[in-house]
Every structure is written in structure tokens, then in C-alpha cells.
C-alpha positions in Angstrom: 10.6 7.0 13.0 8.6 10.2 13.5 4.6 9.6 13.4 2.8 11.6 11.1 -0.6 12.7 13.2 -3.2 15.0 11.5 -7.0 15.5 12.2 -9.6 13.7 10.2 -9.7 17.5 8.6 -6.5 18.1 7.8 -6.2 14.1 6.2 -9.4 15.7 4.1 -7.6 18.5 2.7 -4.4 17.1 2.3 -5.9 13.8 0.1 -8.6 13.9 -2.8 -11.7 12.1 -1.6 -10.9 8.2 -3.3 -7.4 8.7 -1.4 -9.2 9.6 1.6 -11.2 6.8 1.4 -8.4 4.1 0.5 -5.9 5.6 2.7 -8.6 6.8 5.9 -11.3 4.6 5.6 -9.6 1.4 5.1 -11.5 1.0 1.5 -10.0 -0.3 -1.8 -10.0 0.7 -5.7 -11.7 -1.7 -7.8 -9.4 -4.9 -9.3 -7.2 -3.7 -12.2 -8.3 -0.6 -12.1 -5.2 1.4 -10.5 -3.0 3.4 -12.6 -0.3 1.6 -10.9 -1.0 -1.9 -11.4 0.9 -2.9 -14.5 3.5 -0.2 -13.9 7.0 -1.8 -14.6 9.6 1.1 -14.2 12.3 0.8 -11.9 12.2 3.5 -8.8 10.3 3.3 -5.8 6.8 3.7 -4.3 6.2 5.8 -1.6 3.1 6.3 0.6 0.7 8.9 -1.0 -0.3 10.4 2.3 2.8 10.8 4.1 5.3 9.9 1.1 7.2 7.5 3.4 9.5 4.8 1.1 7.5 1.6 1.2 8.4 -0.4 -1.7 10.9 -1.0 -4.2 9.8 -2.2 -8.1 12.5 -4.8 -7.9 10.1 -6.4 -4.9 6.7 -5.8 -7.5 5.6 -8.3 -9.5 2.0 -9.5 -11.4 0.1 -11.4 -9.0 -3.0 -11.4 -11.7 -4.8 -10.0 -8.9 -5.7 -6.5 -9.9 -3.8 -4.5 -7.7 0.0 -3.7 -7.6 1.8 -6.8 -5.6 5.0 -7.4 -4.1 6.9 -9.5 -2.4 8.3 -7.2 0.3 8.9 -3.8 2.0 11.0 -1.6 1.3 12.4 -2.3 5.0 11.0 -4.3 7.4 9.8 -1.2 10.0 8.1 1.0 6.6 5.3 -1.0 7.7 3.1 -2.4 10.0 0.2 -5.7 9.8 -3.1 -5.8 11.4 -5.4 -8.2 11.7 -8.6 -7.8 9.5 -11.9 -9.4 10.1 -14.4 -7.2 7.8 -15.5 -8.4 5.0 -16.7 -11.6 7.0 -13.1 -12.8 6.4 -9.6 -12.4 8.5 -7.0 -11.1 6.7 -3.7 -9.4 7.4 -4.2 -5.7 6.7 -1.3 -3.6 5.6 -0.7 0.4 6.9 2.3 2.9 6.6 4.4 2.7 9.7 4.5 6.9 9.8 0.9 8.0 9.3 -1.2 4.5 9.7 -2.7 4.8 6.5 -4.2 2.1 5.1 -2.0 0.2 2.2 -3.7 -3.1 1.5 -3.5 -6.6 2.8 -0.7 -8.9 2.6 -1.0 -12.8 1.8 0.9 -15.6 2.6 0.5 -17.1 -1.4 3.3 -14.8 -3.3 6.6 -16.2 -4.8 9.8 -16.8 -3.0 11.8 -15.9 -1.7 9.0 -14.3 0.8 6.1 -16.6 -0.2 4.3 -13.3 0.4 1.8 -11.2 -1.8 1.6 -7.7 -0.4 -1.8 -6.8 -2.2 -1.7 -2.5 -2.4 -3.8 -0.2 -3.5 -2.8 2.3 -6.1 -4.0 4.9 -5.1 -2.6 4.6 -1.6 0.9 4.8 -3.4 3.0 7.6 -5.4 5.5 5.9 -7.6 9.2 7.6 -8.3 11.7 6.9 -11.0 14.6 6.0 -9.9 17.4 8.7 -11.2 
């Protein structure tokens, strides 16, 4: 997969300032507050910076979290897992495989088949119909 590598300037013009933040600076929307969260059409949510596939709405499902939630990637290289120790916790941070923007965090508490939660932000995410 070909990286996606801009300057800190060119991620500034290319994003507004929340997705900057979210996306950039590792930060996150308030819970429930993404226009994404209780989205429930079928298609397919790509990355808002570098509008790589990530995830497919037959993987989302309500977590009751707050944010947009699902059990799996689109494929298992769209992306990549970090480890996460702000916050005075350790969690598994989730970033775009093309452009390393920051998605979310991923938890090992979702449904099966996965048992995982992957815990986006909306705003880190454009969502497509499918046709």
C-alpha cells in the first residue's frame, strides 16, 4: 500500500481543525456526539484524511459506547494497532494503515465472532452508500 505523507501544514489545510485534532493529534469527539454514531446504512466508511476503505456497516454495530463500533476492518492490512499509555491507562490505539491517522482504540470486549470493539471516532471517518 502506498503511504500517504504530508507536512503538519498541508494535514492543516487539507482537514478542518476538530479533524485535525482527532485525526493528527491523537484526540477524540465527545461520547455520542458524532454524526456517525447511530448511522445504520449499508456502504462503507472510509478514512477522512486519506479516504482509504476501513470499514464495512455490516462489521458496525451499537456498543452503547458513544462512538461508531465495529467488530472488524475492512481488511486486515487497512489498519494498524499501537500501544496507548495516555490517559494514565494502556490501550490499543487504532490508525489508518496509508496516512497514520489516528482512528480510535480497539477493545478486546465486542461480540463474536471477533470479540473485538473497534471504538472510532466520527469524525475520523467519511461514510459511503453503497450503490
Amino acid at each position: 500500500m502506498d503511504q500517504l505523507n504530508l507536512s503538519e501544514a498541508e494535514w492543516k489545510a487539507r482537514l478542518t481543525p476538530e479533524q485535525y485534532h482527532v485525526l493528527r493529534e491523537a484526540g477524540t469527539e465527545r461520547a455520542f456526539s458524532g454524526r456517525l454514531n447511530d448511522n445504520k446504512a449499508d456502504g462503507i466508511y472510509h478514512c477522512a484524511a486519506c479516504a482509504l476503505e476501513l470499514f464495512d456497516s455490516a462489521d458496525k454495530y451499537d456498543s452503547g459506547s458513544g462512538w461508531p463500533s465495529f467488530t472488524q476492518p475492512i481488511a486486515p492490512d487497512a489498519v494498524t494497532d499501537h500501544r496507548d499509555t495516555s490517559h494514565g491507562m494502556t490501550r490499543v490505539e487504532t490508525r489508518c494503515a496509508r496516512c497514520d491517522s489516528h482512528l480510535g482504540h480497539v477493545f478486546p470486549d465486542g461480540p463474536p465472532p471477533t470479540g473485538l470493539r473497534y471504538c472510532m471516532n466520527s469524525v475520523s471517518l467519511d461514510f459511503r452508500a453503497r450503490a
